[in-house]
LODRENZA-931229 format. One record per residue (C-alpha): residue number from 1; residue in one letter; x, y, z. Coordinates in steps of 0.1 Angstrom, whole numbers, plus 5000, padded with zeros to 4 digits. Example, Ala and Ser with C-alpha at 12.3 -4.5 7.8 and 13.67 -1.06 7.14 Angstrom:
// LODRENZA-931229
   num   residuo      x      y      z
     1         A   5123   4955   5078
     2         S   5137   4989   5071
//
This chain:
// LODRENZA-931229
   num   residuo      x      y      z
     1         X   3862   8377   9428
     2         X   3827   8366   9447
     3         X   3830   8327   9448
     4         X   3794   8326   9454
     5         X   3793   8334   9418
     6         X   3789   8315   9390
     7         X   3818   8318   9366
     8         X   3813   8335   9335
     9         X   3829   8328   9302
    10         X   3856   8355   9290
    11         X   3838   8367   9256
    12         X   3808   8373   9278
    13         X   3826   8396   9300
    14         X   3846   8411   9272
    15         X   3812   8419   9253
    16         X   3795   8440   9283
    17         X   3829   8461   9289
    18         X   3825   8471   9254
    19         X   3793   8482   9255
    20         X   3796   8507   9282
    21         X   3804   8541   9275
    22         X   3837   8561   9282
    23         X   3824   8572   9312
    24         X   3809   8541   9325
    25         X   3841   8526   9321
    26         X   3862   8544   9344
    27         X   3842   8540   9370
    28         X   3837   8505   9364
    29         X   3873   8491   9387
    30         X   3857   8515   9415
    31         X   3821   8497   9412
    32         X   3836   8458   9409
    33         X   3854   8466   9440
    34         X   3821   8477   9454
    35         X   3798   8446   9446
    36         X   3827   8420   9454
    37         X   3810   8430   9486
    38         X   3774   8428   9483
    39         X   3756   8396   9500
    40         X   3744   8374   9468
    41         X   3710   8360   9473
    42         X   3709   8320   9461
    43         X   3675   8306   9447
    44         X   3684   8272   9432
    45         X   3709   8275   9403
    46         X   3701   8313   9398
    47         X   3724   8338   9415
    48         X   3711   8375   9424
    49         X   3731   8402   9432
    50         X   3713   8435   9448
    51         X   3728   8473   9436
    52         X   3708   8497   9441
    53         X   3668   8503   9453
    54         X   3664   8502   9409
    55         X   3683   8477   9402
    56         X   3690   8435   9405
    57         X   3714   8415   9385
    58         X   3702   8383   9382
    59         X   3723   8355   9367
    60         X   3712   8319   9354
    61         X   3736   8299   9342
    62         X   3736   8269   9323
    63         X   3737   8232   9325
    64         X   3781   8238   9326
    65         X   3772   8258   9354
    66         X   3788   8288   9338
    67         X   3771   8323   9322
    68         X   3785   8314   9287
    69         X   3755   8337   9270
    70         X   3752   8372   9271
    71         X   3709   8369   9280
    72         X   3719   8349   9312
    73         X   3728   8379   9331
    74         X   3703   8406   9334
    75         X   3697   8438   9351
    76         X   3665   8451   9360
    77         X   3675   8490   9355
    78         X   3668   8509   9323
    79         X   3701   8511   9309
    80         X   3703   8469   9309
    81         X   3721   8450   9292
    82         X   3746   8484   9286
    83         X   3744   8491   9321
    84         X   3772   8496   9348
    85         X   3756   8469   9373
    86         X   3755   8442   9351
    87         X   3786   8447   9340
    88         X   3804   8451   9375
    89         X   3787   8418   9385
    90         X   3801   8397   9359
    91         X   3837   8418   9363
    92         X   3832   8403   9396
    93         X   3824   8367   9390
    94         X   3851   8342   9383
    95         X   3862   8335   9348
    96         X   3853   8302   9339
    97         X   3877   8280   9316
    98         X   3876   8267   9280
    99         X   3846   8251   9273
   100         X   3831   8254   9304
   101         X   3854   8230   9323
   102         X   3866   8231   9356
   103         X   3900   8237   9368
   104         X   3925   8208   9372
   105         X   3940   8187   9402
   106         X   3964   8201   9427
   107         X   3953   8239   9416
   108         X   3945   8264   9445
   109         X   3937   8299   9443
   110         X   3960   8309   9415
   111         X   3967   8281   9397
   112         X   3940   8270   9388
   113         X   3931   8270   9347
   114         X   3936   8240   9333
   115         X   3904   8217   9332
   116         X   3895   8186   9348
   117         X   3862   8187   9342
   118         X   3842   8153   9345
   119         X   3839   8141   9306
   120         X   3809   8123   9297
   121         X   3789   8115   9265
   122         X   3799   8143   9249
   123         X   3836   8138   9245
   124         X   3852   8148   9216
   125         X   3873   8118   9205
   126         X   3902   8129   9180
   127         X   3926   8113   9164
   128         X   3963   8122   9161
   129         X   3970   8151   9142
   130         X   4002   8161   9122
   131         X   4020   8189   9134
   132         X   4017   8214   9116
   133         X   4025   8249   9122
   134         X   4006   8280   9131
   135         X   3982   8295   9098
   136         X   3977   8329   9086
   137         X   3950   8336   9108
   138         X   3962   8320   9141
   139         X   3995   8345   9135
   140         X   3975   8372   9129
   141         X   3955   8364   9165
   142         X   3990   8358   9186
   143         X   3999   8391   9173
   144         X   3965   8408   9189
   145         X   3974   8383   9222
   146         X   4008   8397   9223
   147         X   3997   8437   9223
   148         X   3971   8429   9248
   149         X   3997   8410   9269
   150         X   4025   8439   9265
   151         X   4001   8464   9273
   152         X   3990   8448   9308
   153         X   4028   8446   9314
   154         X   4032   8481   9309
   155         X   4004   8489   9330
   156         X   4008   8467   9358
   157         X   3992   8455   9387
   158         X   3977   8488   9394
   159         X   3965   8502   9358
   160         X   3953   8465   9345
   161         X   3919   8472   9358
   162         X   3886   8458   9340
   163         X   3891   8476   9305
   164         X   3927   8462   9304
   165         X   3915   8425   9314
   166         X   3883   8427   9293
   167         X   3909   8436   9261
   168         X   3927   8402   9274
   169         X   3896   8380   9275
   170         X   3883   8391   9242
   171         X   3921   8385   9227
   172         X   3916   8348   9253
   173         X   3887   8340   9233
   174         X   3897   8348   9198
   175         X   3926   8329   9205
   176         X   3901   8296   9215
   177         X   3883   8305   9185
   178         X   3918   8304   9165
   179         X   3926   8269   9182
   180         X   3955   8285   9201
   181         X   3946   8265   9234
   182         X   3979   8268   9252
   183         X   3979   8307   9244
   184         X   3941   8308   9258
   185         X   3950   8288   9293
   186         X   3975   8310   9295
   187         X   3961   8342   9292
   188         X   3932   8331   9314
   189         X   3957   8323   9339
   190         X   3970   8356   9341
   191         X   3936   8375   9344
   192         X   3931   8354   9372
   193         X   3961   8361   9387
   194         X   3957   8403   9379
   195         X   3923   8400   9395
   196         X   3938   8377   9426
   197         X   3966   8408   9430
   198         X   3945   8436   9431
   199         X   3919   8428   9452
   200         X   3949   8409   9476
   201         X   3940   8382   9481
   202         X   3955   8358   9508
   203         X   3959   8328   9484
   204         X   3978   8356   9453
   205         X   4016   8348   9447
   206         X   4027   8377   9427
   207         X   4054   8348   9415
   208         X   4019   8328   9396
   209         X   4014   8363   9380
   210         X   4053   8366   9368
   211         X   4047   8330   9358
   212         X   4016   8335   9335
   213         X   4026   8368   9317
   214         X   4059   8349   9310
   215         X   4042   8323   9294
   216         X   4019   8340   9276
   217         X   4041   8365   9263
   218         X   4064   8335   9250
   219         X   4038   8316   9235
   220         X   4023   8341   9215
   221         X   4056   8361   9204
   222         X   4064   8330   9192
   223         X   4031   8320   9172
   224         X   4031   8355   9158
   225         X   4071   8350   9144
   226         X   4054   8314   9132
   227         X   4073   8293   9148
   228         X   4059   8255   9136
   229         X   4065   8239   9172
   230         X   4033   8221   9176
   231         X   4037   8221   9213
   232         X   4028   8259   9212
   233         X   3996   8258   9197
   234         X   3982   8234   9228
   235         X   3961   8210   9226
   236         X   3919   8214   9232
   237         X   3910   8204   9271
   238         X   3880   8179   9255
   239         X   3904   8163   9227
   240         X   3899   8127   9236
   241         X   3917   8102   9220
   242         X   3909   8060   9218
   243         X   3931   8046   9250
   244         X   3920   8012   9241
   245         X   3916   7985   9273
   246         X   3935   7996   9303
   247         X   3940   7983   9340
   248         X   3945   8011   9363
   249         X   3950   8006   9403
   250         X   3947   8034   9425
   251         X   3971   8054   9447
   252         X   3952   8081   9464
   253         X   3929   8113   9461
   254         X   3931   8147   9463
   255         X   3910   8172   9470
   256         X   3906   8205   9449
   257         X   3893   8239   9459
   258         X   3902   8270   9431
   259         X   3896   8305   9430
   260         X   3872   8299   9402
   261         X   3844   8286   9428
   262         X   3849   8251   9418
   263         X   3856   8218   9436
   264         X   3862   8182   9441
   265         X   3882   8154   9441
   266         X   3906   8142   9417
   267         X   3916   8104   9420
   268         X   3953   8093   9407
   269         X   3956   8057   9394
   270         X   3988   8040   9375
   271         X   3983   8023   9345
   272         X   4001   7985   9346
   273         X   4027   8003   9317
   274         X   4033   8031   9344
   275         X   4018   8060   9330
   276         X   3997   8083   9354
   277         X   3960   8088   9350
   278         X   3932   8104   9365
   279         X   3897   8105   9374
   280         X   3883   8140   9381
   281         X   3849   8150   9400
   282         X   3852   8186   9400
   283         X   3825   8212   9398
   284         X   3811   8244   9410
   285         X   3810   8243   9449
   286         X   3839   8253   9462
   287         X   3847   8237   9494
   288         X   3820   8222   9505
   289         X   3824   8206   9478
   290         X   3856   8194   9475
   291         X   3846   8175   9514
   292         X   3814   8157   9498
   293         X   3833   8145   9468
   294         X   3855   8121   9489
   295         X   3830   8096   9481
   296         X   3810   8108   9451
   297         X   3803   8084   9429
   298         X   3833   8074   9402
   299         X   3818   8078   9368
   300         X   3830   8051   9354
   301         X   3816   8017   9343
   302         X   3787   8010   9368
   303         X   3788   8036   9394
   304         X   3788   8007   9418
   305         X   3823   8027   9431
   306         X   3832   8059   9447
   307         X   3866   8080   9448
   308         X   3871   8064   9484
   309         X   3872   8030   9474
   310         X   3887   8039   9437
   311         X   3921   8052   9455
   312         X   3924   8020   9474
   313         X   3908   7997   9438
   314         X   3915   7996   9408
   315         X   3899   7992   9377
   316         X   3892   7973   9344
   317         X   3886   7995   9313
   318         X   3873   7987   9277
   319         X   3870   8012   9255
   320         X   3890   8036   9274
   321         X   3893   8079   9264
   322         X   3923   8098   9271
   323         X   3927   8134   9274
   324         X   3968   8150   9265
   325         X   3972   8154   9304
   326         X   3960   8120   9313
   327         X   3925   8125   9322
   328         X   3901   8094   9321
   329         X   3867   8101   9300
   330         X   3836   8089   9304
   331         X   3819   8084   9272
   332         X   3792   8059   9262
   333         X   3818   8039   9250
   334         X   3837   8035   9279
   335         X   3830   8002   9303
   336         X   3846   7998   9334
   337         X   3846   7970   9360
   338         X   3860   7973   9395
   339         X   3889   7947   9404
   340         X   3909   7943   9437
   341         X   3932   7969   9443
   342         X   3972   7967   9447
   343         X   3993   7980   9481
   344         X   4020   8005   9478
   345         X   4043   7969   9478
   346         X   4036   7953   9446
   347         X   4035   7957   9413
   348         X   4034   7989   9395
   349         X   4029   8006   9426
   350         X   4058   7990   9446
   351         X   4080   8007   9415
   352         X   4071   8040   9424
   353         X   4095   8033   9451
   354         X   4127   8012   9440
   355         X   4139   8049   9420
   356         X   4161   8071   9439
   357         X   4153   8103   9446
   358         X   4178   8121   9427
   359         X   4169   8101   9395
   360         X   4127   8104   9397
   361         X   4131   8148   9404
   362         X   4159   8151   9372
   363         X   4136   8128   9352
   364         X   4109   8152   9360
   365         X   4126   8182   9357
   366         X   4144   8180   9328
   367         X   4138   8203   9296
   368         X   4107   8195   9276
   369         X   4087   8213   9249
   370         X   4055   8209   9266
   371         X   4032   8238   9277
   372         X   4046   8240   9313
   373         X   4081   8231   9304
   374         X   4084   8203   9325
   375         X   4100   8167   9317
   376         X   4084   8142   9302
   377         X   4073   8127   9336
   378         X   4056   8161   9345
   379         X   4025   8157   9359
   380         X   4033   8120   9372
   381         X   4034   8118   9412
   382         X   4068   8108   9427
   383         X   4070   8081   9454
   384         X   4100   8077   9483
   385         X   4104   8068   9512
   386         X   4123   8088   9537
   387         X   4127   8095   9580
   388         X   4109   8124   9595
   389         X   4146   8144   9611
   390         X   4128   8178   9622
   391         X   4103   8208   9611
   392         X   4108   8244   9606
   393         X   4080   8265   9591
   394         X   4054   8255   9573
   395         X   4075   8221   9562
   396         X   4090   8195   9574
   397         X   4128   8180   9572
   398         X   4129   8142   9561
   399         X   4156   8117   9547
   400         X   4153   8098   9521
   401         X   4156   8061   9532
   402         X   4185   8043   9515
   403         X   4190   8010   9506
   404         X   4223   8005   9523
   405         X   4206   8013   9553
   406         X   4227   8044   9562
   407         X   4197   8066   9568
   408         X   4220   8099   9578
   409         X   4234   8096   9541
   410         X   4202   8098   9528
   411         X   4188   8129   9506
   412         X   4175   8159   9529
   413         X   4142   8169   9514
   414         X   4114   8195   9528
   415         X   4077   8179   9530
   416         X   4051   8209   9528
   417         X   4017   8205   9526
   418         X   3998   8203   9494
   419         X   3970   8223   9505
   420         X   3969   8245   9536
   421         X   3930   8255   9535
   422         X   3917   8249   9571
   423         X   3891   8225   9564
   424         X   3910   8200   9543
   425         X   3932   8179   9567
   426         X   3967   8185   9554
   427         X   3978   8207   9580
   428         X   3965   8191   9614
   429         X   3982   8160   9597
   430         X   4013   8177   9590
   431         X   4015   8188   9628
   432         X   4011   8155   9638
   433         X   4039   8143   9618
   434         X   4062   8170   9627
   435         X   4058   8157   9664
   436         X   4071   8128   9659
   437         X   4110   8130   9649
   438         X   4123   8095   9635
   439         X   4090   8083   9626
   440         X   4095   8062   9592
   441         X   4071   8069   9561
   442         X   4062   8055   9528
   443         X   4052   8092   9506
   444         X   4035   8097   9476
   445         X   4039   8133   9466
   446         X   4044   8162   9439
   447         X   4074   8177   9433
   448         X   4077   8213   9437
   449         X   4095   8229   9411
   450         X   4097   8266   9425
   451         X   4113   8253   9457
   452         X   4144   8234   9464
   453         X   4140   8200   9475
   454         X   4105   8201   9481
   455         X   4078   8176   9480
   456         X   4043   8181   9486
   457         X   4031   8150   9496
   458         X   3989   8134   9490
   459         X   3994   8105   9506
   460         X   4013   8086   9532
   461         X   4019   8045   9546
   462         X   4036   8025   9562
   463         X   4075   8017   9551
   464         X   4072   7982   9544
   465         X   4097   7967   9570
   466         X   4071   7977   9597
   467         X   4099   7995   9620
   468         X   4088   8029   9636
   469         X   4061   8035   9610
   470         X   4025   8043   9609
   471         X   3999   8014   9620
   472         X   3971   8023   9599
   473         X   3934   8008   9599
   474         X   3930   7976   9576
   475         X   3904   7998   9557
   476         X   3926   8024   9546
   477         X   3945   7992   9527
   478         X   3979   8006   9535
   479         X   3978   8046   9531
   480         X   3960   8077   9547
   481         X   3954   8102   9516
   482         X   3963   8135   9539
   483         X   3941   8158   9527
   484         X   3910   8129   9536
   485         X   3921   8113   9558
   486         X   3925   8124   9596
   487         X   3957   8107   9614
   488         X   3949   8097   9647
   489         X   3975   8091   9678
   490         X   3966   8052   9675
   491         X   3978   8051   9640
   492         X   4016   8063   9653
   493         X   4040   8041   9669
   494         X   4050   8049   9712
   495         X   4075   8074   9714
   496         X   4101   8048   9729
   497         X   4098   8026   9699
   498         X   4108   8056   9673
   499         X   4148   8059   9668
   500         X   4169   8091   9680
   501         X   4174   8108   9650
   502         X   4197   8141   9643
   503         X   4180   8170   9624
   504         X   4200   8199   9606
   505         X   4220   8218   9627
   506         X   4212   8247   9610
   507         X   4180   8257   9579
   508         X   4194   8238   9548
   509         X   4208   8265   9527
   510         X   4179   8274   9496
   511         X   4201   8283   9462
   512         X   4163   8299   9452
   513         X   4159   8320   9477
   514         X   4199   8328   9487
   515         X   4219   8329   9454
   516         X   4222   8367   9442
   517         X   4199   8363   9413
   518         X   4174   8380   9435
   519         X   4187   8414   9424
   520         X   4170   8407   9385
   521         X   4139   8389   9404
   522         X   4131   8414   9423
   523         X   4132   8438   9389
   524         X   4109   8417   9371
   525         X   4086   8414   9397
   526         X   4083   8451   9407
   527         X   4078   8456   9366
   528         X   4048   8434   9367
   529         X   4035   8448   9401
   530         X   4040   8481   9397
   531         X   4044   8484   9361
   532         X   4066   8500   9338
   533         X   4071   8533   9356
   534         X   4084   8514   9385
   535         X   4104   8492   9367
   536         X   4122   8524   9351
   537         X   4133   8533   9390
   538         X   4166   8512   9392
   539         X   4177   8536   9360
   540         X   4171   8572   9371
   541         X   4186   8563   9407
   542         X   4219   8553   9397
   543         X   4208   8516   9418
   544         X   4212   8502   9383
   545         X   4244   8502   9384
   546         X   4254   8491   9414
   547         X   4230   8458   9412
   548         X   4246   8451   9377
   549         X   4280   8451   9398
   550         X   4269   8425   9421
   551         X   4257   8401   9400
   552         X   4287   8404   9378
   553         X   4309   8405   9408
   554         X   4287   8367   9419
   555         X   4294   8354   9384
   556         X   4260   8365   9370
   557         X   4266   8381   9344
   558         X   4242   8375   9316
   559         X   4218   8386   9344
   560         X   4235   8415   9349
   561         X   4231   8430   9314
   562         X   4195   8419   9318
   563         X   4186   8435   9345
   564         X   4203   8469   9330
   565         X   4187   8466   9298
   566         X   4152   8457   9316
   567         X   4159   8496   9337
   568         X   4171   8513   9310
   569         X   4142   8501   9283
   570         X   4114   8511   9313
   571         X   4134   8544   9316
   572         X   4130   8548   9277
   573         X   4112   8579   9265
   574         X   4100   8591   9232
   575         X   4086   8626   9218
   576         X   4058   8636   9198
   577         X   4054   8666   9174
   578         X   4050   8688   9197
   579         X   4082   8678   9216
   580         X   4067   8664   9250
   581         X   4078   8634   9263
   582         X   4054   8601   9259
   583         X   4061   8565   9264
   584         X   4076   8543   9239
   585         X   4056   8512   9218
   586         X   4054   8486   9246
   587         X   4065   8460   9223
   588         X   4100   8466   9230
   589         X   4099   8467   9267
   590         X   4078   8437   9267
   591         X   4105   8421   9248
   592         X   4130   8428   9269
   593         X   4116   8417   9302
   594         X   4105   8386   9286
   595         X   4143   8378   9282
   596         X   4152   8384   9317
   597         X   4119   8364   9326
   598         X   4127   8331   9305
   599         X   4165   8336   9316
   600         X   4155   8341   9353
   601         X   4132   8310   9353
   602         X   4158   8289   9334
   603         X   4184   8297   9362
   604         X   4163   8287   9391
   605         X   4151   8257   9377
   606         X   4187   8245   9373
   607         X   4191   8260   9409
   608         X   4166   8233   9421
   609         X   4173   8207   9401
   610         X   4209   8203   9418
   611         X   4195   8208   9452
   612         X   4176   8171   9443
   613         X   4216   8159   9436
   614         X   4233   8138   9472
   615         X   4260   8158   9482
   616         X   4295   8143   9473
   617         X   4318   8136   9497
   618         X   4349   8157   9499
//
């Protein structure tokens, strides 16, 4: 994907891979890969894209910022609009989200669907609905989702070029149509991802693709068996609902770059009741962006505040929207009034920090029917405060700080940074915290819930005793939001004053990473990189059987059988009239890798979830 494109919306994409011819089409993954490296000329708003001595694309998008109509990209051959350059150019632009909105906080590269778009006077404000569940029609439009999803499974990573995705994004944007919204983010996702993985780039995690087909191949099985769960028909990105009058107080920023070409800031404030909102500036501009927004305007109330001072504020709202994931609106009926802001050591904020550990990750952690499968505190930051005790990696080693004051008791966590892109500051602050073993820190963070014990922290401060901790400037009111703001050697105690401290002897083991389950994972990965063929190789090597042997010999067994029946269903072959061989109905093999998927993810989530547990004395 060219950043330097605008993104364009899915049925628009969908609609020009239609239109070309049988030929066109096959050469149209070959001719993507060639324009993904033409220079793009920028006049204004309007993006122009050079392919030939005959021919221009030229794309205007609209106020969103997105091409969300077919007569905003044009080519300037004589085949246009049913042409192969136009259609290359927008099969090489990002795919914008729902409704033309932005993707949400903490998403890099990959992960990066869900809006946070700034709402304004166009919100829609709904009301609760019942739950009800799925109609004729929305059934009907799983079903399509499902096929589409099955057959980029089958295909994989290499044969789920353009026509493959295109058949996706049109099935995406019935779905939006339908008001399946968590079927739509999902599918999204995992065009994103496809697109990410073939063209390799740095920022892909084959694990985010895994992720979305999984999800999407859940969701809309289930819709199309019309299951009434509520929770699986999503929830519209602009549903805003009354919040009524609200006092918020700020606890930091964070910055947000995404494969999609968009960026910004997004500001996370705690309600006096505890519940965590946001305020979101994001837009197209990648990072550049993302840098300037630091101190955009807030718009909220007056404008007379910026994100800057809004992290470190607070404010006083009347009238107040909410979005399902916590997202601040802006209507015309919103008014907001700055007020003084609280420090990490009182009030709502100060409980952030009297919750163990242990008890804040199971809380978030725990089963849920929402559309990530997260606990109800999902999406809420965590807060701790812990010892620096060493580094390895790309993390650090740190103790939890305990109130008995027997710090080597304390809960060993990793600290890894929540964004490594050079030009944010994460990681020149990370190496300056990794210097200093025994250094003492107050955290605000997200949990990470692919890796064990693992927080990625947004901001840091001083723990409030004032003992070997950070010595930050009276600006800053008390924390240094990492990805903003540059720690300096002034704002770190002397070297004498910070305590001897004994790191791991050895790597803390990883359950993830070590426990044998990486026999199936590695199965359902290689059947969504390389697609079914390759997933069918355990099974005509005899390796099957000798993975099934280990996992039952480790007490897996439930994987075991998965991982068999995942080979042997790959392996599976059918005949036609004539009596040569062809490949079976997809549906059946998707079936059964989504069961070794949702059983595989449900196995390493309880993996990590005891890693958050103290050891118990023997």
């Amino acid at each position: 994907m060219k950043s330097e494109l605008p993104p364009v919306a899915p049925e628009v994409v969908a609609a020009a891979v239609e239109q070309l011819t049988s030929r066109l089409r096959k050469k149209l993954d070959a001719t993507i890969e060639t324009y993904s490296t033409l220079p793009v000329i920028i006049d204004g708003t309007v993006r122009r894209v050079r392919c030939g001595e005959d021919a221009e694309v030229t794309l205007t998008p609209g106020p969103s910022g997105a091409i969300t109509d077919a007569a905003q990209a044009e080519c300037s051959c004589l085949l246009a609009p049913r042409c192969l350059h136009r259609t290359a150019v927008l099969g090489a632009a990002p795919v914008a989200d729902a409704a033309d909105e932005p993707p949400e906080s903490g998403a890099e590269a990959a992960e990066p669907d869900v809006g946070a778009g700034e709402p304004g006077a166009q919100d829609t404000i709904e009301t609760a609905a019942p739950p009800t569940g799925p109609t004729a029609v929305q059934v009907t439009v799983a079903a399509g989702l499902w096929a589409a999803a099955a057959a980029v499974l089958a295909a994989g990573v290499p044969g789920a070029g353009a026509v493959p995705q295109a058949e996706l994004l049109r099935a995406a944007h019935t779905a939006r149509l339908a008001g399946l919204h968590r079927a739509e983010a999902a599918a999204l996702r995992v065009v994103r991802a496809l697109r990410a993985a073939r063209a390799r780039h740095d920022g892909h995690r084959l694990s985010d693709l895994v992720a979305g087909l999984r999800e999407l191949l859940l969701t809309s099985g289930l819709l199309a068996a019309s299951d009434p769960d509520p929770s699986l028909v999503g929830t519209a990105r602009r549903s805003y609902r009354p919040g009524g009058s609200l006092k918020v107080h700020g606890v930091c920023r964070e910055p947000v770059i995404s494969a999609t070409g968009y960026g910004g800031v997004v500001t996370h404030v705690l309600a006096d009741d505890g519940r965590w909102l946001s305020v979101s500036d994001v837009k197209p501009g990648g990072t550049a962006r993302a840098r300037g927004a630091a101190t955009a305007t807030v718009a909220l109330g007056s404008g007379s505040l910026d994100h800057a001072q809004l992290s470190r504020g607070g404010l006083l709202i009347s009238g107040a929207t909410l979005s399902p994931d916590g997202r601040l609106g802006a209507g015309k009926g919103v008014r907001a009034t700055p007020v003084a802001g609280l420090s990490w050591t009182s009030g709502p904020l100060a409980r952030l920090f009297a919750r163990p550990l242990a008890q804040a990750a199971a809380a978030q952690l725990a089963p849920s029917d929402d559309q990530e499968g997260f606990g109800a505190e999902a999406g809420g930051l965590i807060g701790c405060d812990v010892i620096v005790v060493g580094a390895a990696e790309d993390h650090l080693f740190a103790r939890e700080l305990t109130t008995d004051g027997a710090d080597e008791d304390g809960l060993l966590i990793r600290l890894v940074p929540a964004n490594g892109h050079p030009e944010l500051a994460h990681a020149a602050n990370f190496r300056k915290l990794a210097a200093r073993p025994g250094l003492r820190l107050r955290v605000v963070g997200r949990l990470d819930p692919d890796r064990a014990a693992t927080l990625r922290p947004l901001a840091v401060g001083p723990v409030p005793d004032g003992a070997a901790t950070l010595a930050l400037p009276p600006e800053w009111a008390g924390h240094a939001d990492l990805g903003y703001d540059r720690l300096e050697g002034a704002h770190f105690p002397p070297a004498g004053e910070l305590p001897p401290v004994e790191g791991p002897a050895a790597l803390p083991p990883d359950p993830v990473a070590e426990a044998p389950l990486w026999r199936l994972r590695r199965l359902v990965e290689v059947a969504v990189s390389g697609g079914r063929r390759a997933a069918a190789e355990p099974a005509r090597d005899g390796d099957r059987a000798s993975g099934a042997a280990a996992l039952r010999r480790s007490g897996f067994r439930t994987a075991a059988e998965l991982a068999a029946a995942l080979a042997a269903e790959a392996d599976r072959r059918g005949r036609d009239v004539f009596g040569r061989t062809q490949e079976t109905d997809p549906d059946g093999y998707a079936r059964v890798w989504l069961s070794a998927a949702v059983y595989l993810s449900g196995t390493e989530r309880a993996l990590v979830k005891a890693t958050w547990q103290p050891a118990v004395a023997a």
